[in-house]
Every structure is written in C-alpha cells, then in structure tokens.
Backbone as numpy.savetxt, mean C-alpha at the origin, in Angstrom:
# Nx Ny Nz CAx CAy CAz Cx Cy Cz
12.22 9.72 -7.30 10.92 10.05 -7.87 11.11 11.01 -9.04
9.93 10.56 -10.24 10.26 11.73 -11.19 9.37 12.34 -11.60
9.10 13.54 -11.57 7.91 14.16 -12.06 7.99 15.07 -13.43
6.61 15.15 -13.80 6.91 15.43 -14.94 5.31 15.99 -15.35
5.42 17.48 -15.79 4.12 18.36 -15.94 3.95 18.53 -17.45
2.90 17.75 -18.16 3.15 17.82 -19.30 1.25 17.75 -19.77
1.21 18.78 -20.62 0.08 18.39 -21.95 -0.25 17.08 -22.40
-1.14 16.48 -21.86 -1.01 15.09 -22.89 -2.07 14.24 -22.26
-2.44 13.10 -23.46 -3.76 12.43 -23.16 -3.15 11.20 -22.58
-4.35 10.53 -22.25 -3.76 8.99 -21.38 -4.93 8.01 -21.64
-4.74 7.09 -22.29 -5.87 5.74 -22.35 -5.23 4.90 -21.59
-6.00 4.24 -21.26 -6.11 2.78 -20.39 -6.72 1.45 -20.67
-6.18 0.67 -20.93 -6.75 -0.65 -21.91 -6.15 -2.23 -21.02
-7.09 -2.39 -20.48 -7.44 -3.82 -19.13 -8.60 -4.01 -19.21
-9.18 -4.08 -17.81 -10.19 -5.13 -17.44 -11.34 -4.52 -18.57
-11.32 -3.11 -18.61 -12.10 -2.05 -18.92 -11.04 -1.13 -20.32
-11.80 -0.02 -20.57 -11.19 0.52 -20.94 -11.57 2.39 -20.81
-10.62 3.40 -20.60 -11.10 4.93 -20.22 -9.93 5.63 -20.94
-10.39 6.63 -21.06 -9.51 7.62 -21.86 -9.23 9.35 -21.25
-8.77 9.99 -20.81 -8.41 11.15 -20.95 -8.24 12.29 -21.80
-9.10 13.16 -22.16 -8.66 13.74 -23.02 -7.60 14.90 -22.71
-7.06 15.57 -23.69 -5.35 16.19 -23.69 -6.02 17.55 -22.46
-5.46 17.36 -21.58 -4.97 18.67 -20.46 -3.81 18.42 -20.06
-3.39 19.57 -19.27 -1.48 19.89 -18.45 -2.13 18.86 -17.12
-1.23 17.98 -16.89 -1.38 17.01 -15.69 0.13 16.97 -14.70
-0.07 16.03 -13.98 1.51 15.71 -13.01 1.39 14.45 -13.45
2.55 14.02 -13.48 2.97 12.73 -14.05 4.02 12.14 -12.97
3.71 11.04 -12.18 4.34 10.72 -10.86 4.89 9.37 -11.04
6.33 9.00 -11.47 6.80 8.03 -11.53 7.67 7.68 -10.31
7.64 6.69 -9.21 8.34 6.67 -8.16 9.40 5.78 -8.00
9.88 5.51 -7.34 10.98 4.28 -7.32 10.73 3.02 -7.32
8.75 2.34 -6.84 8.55 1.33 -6.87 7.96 0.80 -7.88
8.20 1.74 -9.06 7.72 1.26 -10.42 6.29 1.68 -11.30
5.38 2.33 -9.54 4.01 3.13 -9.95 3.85 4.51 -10.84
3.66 4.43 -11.79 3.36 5.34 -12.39 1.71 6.09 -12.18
1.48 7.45 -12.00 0.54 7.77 -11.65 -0.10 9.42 -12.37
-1.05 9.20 -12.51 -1.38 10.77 -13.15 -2.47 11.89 -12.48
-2.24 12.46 -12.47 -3.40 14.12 -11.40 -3.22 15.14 -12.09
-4.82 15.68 -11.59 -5.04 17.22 -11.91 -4.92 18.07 -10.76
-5.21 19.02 -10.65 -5.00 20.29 -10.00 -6.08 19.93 -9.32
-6.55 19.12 -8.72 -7.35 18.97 -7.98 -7.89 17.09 -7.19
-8.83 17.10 -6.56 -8.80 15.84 -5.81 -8.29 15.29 -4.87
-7.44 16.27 -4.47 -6.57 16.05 -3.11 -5.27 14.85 -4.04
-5.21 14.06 -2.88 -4.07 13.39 -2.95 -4.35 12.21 -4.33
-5.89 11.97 -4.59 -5.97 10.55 -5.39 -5.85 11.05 -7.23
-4.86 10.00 -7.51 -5.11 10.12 -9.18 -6.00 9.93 -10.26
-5.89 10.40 -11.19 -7.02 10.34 -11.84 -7.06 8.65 -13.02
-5.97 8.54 -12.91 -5.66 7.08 -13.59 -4.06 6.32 -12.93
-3.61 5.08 -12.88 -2.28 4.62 -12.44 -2.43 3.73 -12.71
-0.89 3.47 -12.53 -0.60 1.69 -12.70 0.34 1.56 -11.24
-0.08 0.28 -10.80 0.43 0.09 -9.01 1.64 -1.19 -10.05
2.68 -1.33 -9.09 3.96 -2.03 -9.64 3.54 -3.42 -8.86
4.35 -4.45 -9.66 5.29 -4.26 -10.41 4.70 -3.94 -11.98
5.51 -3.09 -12.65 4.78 -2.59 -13.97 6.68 -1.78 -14.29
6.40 -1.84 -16.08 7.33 -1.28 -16.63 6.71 -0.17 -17.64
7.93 0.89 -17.94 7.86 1.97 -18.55 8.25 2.29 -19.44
8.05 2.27 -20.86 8.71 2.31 -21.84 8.51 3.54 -22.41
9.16 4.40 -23.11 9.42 5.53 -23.88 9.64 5.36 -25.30
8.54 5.61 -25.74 8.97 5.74 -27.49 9.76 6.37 -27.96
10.35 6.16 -28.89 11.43 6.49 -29.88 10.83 6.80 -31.36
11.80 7.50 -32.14 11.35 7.68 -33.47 9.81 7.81 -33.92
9.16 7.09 -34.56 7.68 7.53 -34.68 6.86 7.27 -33.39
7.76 6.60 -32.75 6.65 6.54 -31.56 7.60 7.83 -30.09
8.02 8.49 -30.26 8.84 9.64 -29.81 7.39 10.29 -29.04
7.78 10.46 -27.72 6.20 11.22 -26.56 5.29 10.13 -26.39
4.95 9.01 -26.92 4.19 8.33 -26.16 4.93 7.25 -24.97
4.76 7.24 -23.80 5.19 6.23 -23.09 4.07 5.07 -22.53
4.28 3.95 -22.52 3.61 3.00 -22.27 4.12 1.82 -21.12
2.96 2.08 -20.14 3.01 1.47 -18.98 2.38 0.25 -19.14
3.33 -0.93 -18.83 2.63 -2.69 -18.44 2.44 -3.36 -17.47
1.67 -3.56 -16.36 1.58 -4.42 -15.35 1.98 -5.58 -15.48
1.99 -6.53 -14.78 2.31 -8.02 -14.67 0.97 -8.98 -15.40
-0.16 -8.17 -15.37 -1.61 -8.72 -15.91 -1.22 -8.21 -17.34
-0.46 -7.68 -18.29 -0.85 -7.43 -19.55 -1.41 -6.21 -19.55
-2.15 -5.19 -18.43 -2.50 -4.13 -19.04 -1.70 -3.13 -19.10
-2.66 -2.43 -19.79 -1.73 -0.86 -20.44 -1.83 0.57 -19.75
-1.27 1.33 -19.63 -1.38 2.57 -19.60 -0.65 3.63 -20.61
-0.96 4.51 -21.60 -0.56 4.95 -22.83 -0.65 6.16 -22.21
0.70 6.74 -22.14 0.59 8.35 -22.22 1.00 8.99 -23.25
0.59 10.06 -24.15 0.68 10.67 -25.26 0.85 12.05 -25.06
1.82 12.70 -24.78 3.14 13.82 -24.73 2.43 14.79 -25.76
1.74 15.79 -25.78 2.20 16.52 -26.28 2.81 17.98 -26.35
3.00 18.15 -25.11 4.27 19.19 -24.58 4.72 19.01 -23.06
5.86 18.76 -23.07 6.60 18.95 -21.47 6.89 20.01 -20.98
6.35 20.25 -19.78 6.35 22.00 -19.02 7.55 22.02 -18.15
7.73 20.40 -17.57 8.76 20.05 -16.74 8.92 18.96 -16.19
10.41 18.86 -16.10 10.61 17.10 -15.94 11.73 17.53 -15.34
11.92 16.24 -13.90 12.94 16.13 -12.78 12.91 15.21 -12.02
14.12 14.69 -11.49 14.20 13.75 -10.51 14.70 13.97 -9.40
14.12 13.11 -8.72 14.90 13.62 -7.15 15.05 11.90 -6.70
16.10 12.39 -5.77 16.24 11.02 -4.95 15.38 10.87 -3.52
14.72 10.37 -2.85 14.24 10.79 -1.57 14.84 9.76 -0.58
15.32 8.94 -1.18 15.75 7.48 0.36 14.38 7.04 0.89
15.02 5.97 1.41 13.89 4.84 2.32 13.22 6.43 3.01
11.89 6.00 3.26 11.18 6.71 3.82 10.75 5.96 5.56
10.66 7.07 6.84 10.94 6.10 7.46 9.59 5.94 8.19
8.60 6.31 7.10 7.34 6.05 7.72 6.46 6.93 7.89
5.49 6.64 8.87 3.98 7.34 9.59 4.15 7.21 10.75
4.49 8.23 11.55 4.69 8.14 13.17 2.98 7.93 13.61
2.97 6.96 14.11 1.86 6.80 14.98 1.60 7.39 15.37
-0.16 8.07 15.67 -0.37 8.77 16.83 -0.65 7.99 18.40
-0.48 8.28 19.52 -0.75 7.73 20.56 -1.25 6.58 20.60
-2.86 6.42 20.38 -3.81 5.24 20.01 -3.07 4.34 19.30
-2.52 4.50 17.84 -2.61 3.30 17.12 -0.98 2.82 17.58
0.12 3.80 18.17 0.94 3.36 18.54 0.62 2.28 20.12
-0.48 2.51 20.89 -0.93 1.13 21.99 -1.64 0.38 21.35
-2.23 0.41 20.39 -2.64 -0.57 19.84 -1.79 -1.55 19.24
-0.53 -1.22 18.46 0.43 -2.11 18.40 1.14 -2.64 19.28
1.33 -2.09 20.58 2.10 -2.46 21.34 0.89 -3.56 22.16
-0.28 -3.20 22.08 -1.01 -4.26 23.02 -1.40 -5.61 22.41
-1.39 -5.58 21.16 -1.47 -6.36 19.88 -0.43 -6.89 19.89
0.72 -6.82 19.77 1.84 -7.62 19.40 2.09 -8.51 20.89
1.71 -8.00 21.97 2.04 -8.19 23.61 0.60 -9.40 23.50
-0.49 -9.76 23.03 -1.60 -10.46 22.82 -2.08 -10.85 21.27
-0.63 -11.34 21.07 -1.19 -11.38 19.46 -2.45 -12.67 18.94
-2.45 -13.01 20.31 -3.62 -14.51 19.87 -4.98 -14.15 19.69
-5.31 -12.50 19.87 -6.30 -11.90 19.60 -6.46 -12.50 18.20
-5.49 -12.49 17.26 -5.82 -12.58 16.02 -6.48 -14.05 15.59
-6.28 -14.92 16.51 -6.68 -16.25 16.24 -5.45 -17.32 16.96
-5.59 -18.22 17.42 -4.87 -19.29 18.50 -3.94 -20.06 17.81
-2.56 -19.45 18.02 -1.64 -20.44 17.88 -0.57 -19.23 16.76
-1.17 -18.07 16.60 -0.12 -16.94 16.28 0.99 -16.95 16.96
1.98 -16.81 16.63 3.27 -15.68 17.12 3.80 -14.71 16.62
4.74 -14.21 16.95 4.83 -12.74 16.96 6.43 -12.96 16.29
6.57 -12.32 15.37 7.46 -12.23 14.67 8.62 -10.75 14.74
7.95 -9.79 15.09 8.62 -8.71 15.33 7.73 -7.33 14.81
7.29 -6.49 16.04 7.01 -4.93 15.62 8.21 -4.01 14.69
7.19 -3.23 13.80 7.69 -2.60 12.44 8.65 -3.36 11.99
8.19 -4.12 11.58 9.32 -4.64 10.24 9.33 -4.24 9.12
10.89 -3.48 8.70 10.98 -2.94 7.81 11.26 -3.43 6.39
10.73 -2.76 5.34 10.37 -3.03 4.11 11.01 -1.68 3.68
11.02 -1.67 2.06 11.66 -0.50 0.80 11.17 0.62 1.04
9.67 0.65 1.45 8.41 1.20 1.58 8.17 2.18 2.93
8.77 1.21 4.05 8.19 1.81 5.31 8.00 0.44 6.27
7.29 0.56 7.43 7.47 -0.56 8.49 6.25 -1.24 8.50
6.07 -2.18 8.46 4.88 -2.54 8.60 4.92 -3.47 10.00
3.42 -2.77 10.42 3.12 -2.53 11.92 3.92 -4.09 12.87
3.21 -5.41 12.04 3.55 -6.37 12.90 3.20 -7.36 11.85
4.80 -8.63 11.85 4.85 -9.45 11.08 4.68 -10.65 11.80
3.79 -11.34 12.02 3.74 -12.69 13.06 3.92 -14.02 11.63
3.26 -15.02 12.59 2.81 -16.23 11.75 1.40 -17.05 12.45
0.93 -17.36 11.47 -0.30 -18.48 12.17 -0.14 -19.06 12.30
-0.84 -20.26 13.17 -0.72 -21.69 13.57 -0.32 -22.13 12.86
-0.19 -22.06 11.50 0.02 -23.49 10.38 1.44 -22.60 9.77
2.31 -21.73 10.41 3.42 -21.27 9.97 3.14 -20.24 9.03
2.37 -20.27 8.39 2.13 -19.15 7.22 2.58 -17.48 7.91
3.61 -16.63 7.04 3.37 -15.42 7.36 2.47 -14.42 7.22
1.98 -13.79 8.54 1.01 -12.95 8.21 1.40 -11.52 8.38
1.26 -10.41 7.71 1.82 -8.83 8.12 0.12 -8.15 8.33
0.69 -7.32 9.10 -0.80 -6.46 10.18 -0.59 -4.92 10.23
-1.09 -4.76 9.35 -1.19 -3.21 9.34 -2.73 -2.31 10.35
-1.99 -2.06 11.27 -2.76 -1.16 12.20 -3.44 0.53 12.09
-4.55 0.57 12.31 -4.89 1.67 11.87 -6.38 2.25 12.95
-6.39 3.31 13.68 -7.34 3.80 14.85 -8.81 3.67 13.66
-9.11 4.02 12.66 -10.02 4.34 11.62 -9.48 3.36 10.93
-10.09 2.49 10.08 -9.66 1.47 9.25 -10.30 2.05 7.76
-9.71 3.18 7.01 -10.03 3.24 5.64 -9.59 2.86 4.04
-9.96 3.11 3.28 -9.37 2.39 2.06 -8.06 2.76 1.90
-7.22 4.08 2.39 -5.98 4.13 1.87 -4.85 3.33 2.95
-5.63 2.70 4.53 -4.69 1.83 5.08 -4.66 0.65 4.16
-6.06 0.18 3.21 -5.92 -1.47 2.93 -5.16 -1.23 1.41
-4.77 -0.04 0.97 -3.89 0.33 0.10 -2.47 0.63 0.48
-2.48 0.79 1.61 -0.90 0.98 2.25 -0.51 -0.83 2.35
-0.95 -1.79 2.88 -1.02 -2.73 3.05 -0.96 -3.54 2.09
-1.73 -3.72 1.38 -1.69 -4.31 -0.57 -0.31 -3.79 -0.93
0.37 -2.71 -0.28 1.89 -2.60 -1.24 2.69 -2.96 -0.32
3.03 -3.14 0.78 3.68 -3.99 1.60 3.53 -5.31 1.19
2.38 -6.03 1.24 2.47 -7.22 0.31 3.08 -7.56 -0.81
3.03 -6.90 -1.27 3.41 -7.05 -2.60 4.97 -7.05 -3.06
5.20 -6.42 -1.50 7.41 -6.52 -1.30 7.37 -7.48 -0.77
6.56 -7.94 0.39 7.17 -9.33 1.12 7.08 -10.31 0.45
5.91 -10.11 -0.57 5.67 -11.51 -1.13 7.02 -11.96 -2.55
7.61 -11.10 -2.63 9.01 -11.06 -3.37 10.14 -12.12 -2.54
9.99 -11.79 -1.10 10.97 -12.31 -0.47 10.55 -14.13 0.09
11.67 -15.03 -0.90 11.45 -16.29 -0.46 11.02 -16.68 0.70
12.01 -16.12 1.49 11.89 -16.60 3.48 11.08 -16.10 3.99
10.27 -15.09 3.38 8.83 -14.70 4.22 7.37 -15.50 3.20
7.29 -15.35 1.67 6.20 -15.79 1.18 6.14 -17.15 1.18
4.45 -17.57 1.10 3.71 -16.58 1.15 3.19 -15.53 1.98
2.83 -14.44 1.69 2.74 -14.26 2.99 1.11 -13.13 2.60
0.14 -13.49 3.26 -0.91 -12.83 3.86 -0.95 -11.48 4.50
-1.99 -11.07 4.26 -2.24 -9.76 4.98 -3.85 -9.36 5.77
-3.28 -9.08 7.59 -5.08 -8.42 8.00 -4.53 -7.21 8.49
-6.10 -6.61 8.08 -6.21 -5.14 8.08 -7.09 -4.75 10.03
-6.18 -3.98 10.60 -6.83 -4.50 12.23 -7.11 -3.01 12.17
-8.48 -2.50 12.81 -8.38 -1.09 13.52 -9.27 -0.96 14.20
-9.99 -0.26 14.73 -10.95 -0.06 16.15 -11.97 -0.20 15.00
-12.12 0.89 14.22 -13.91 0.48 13.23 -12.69 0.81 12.02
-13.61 -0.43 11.02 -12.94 -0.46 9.88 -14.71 0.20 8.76
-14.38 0.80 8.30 -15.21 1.62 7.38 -16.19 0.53 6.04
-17.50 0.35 5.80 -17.70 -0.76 5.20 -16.94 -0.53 3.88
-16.50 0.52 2.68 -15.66 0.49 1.55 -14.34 -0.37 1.63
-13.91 0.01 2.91 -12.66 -0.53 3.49 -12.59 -2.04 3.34
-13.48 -2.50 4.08 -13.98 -3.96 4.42 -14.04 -4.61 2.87
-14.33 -4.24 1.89 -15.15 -4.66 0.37 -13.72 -4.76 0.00
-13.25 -3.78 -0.01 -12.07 -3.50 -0.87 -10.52 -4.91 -0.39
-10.60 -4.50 0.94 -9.65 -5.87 1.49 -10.07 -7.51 1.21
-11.32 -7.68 1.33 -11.65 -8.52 0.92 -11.73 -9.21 -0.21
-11.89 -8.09 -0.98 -11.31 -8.63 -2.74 -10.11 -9.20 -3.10
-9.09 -8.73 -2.05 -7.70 -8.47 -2.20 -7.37 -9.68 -1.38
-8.12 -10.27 -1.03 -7.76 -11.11 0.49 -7.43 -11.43 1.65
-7.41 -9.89 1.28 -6.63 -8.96 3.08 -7.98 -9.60 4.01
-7.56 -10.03 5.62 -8.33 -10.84 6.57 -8.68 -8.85 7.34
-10.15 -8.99 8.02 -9.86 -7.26 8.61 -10.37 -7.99 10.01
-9.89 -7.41 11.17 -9.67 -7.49 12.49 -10.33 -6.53 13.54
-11.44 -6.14 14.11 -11.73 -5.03 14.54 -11.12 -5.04 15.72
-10.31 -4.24 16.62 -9.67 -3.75 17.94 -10.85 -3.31 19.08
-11.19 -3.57 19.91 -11.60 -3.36 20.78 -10.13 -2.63 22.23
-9.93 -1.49 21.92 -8.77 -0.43 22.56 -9.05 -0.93 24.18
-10.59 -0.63 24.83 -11.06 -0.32 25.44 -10.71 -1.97 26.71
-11.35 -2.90 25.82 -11.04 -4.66 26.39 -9.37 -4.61 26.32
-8.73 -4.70 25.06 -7.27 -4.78 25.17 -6.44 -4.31 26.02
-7.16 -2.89 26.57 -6.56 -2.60 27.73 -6.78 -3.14 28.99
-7.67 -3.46 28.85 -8.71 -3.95 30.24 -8.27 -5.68 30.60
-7.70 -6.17 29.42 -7.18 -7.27 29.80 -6.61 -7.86 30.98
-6.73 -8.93 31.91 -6.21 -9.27 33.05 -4.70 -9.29 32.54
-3.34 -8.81 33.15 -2.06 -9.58 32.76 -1.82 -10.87 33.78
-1.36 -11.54 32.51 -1.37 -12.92 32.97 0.06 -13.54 33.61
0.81 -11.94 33.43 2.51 -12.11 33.91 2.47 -12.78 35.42
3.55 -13.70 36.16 3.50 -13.26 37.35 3.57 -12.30 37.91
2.77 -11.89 39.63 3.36 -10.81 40.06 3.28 -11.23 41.95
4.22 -10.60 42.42 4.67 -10.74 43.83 2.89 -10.81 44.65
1.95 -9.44 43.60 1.11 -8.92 45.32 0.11 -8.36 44.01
C-alpha cells in the first residue's frame, strides 16, 4: 500500500463529472489497483476513487504532479500535485480477513451444512475460499453448474455488498471458476443495501438464524 499526503485538486470525468478543489488529502493506492482519496474526516469512506481493475499513470515533464487514473470503462480520475507532505510504501501481505463474530460464523456453518436454502439443486463447493483479498464466506454452484460466491453478513449493509463486488471481481479473473455470480445473505439486509446489489447483480438472501437452527436434521440417528 502507498500513501501519500499531498496538497492537490482531483477531477473526475465518467458517467458524470465532479471536481475537488486544492486541500492537503490522503491519497490511498493499494495493491489491488484502487486508488482512493479522504479528508480528515468521514470516517472510513472517500471522498472520490477508482475501484480496480484501473491503471496509474504519473506525469512527466510538463505533465510532472499530475497523475491519472483509468478504469476498464474509459473513465478518469486526475490528480493534480501541488505539494507532497508525504509519500511511503508498505508491504502488508494477504490479509487474512474478518473474524466472524459468533452469529455470522453459525450462520455459515448452517448455510453451507443446508445450502439448498439458497434454491434446489446447489452444492457446496467449500467454506472461506480464499482469494488475494480475504475468504469469501462460501463458494457453491447452482443447479445449472454456474459458480456462485456468498458473502454472509448478521446486518446486511452497503459495505458487505461492496466487500462482495471485489471478491467478484478476482474470481471472475479466474477461468475455472467464471462466470461466476454473487448473493448477498444476512438475517435483515438494509433497503440501500438491497438497491445497491441489485444494480450490480448481486442475488440478496435473507437468513432466518432462528428456523436454520430449528431445522429437523435429516442425518441418521440410533434413538
């Protein structure tokens, strides 16, 4: 990851177009190609980005401080330098995730153990399968073979169906898994949540904890 605290404006030229005018920002370039920009405030969300795959170019000579970000769609992101406070890289390695809390860790386990909840004729491909990124919860397939990945979540909000949209976006790289689909499963999924996956094509799943547990097992048993 490289960061980088610098003076400088930022336009944006796609679907739309917005501009920034010149303040000291963080400048968050990561290993998966996202470039991202913040103020001193807002908590964790940026104030403009580009999600990867996207490239980074650095001007030279008259174009020396502006760097320009390209998505796979043609758009832009223009950053315009005009003083660096600080710039560094670090290495961080595979990251090895979001430890579940209790809940959403039985929810995967009761989910993957009944995956036909999701619809008849699923199988189960394997809990946390790992990706560049992190694990994603459960990789099955549907009836008609297609891969599907299932990102689990107790609260279903916009930054799970954003955790999920970038898991996609690695598997769907890999021949022997794409295409491959994505549903968003959690006990209540939030209506922003719901809008937002749906655009994206993400399928959303509501969990019922309470039935899943309550399920008859259908294992044999002696008594």
């Amino acid at each position: 990851m490289r960061l980088v605290i610098a003076r400088c404006s930022v336009d944006y030229a796609g679907r739309l177009t917005a501009h920034l005018p010149s303040a000291p920002r963080l400048i968050l370039v990561k290993a998966d190609g996202s470039v991202s920009i913040h103020a001193d405030d807002r908590a964790y969300k940026p104030l403009n980005w580009m999600s990867p795959p996207c490239t980074l170019k650095e001007g030279t000579g008259d174009e020396e401080g502006v760097w320009t970000v390209v998505n796979k769609g043609g758009e832009k992101l223009i950053i315009t330098m005009e003083e660096i406070l600080h710039d560094s890289s670090h290495e961080l390695g595979v990251d090895p995730g979001l430890i579940k809390d209790g809940v959403e860790a039985h929810l995967q386990e009761l989910l993957a153990d009944r995956i036909e909840i999701l619809g008849e004729g699923y199988t189960l491909v394997r809990r946390e399968y790992m990706t560049a990124i992190g694990p994603v919860d459960i990789l099955c397939r549907d009836a008609a073979g297609q891969t599907v990945a299932v990102e689990i979540k107790r609260r279903g909000e916009i930054d799970g169906v954003e955790q999920l949209t970038r898991y996609l976006e690695l598997l769907n790289r890999d021949p022997h898994l794409a295409p491959v689909r994505g549903v968003f499963a959690a006990q209540e999924i939030k209506p922003q949540a719901r809008v937002l996956a749906t655009d994206r094509g993400i399928g959303c799943q509501v969990l019922d904890y309470d039935a899943m547990r309550g399920i008859e097992d259908d294992k044999l048993r002696l008594f």
